[in-house]
C-alpha positions as CSV (number, residue, x, y, z in Angstrom):
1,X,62.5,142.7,28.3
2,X,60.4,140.5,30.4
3,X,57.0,143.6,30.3
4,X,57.9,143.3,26.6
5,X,57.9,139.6,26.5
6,X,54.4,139.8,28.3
7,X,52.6,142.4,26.1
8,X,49.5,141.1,24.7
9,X,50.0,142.5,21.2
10,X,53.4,140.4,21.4
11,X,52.6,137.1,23.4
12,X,49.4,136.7,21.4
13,X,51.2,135.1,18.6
14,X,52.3,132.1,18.9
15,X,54.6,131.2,15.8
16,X,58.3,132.9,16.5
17,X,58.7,134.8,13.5
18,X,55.2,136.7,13.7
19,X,56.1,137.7,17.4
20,X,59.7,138.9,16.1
21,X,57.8,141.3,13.4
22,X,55.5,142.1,16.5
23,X,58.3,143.4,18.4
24,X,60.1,145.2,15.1
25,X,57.1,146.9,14.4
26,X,56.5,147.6,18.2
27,X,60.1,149.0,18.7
28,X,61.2,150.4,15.3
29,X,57.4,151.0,13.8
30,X,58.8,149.0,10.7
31,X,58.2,145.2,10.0
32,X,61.2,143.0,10.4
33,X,63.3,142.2,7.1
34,X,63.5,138.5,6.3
35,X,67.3,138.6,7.6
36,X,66.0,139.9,10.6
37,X,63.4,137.2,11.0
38,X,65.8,134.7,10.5
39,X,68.4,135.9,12.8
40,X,66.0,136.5,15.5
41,X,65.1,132.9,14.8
42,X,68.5,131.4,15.2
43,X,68.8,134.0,18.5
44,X,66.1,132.1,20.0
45,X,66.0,129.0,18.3
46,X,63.0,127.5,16.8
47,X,62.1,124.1,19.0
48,X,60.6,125.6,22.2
49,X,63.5,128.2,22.7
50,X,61.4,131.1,23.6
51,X,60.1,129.3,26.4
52,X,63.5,127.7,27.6
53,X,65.6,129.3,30.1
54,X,69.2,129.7,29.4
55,X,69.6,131.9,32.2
56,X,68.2,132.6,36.1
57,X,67.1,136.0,35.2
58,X,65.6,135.7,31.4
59,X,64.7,133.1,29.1
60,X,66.3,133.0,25.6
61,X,63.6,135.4,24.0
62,X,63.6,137.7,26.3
63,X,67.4,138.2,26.3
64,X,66.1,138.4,22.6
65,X,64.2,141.3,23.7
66,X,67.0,142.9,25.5
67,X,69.2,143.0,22.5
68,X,66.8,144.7,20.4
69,X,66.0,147.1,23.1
70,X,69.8,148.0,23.6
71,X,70.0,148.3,19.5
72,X,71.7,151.6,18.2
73,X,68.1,151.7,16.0
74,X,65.9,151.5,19.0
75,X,67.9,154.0,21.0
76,X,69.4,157.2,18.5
77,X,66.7,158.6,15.9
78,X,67.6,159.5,12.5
């Protein structure tokens, strides 16, 4: 999560719900669905919550990360 967190082609963006279709098309080579977007949104929280830690280990977006890499989409294929 944190390598993901730091990928150019992610971190390059600075507004929250252009990095969460970074990641979806990243991970799921799809862009995010507006739901998506705006649960990833309230995941992370939009005032500075990617950069907040909630945790020692990861910051809210990157445990954002986590879930989506952990995601029955990212990890079975059709």
């Amino acid at each position: 999560a944190r390598n993901l967190a730091a990928r150019p082609d992610v971190a390059r963006f600075e507004a929250l719900e252009q990095r969460i279709d970074a990641v979806h098309r990243l991970l799921f080579a799809r862009t995010a669905e507006p739901d998506e977007i705006a649960l990833g949104m309230k995941f992370v929280g939009t005032q500075e919550g990617a950069a907040a830690e909630v945790s020692p280990q990861l910051t809210r977006w990157q445990e954002y990360l986590q879930a989506l890499l952990l995601s029955n989409e990212f990890v079975f294929v059709d």
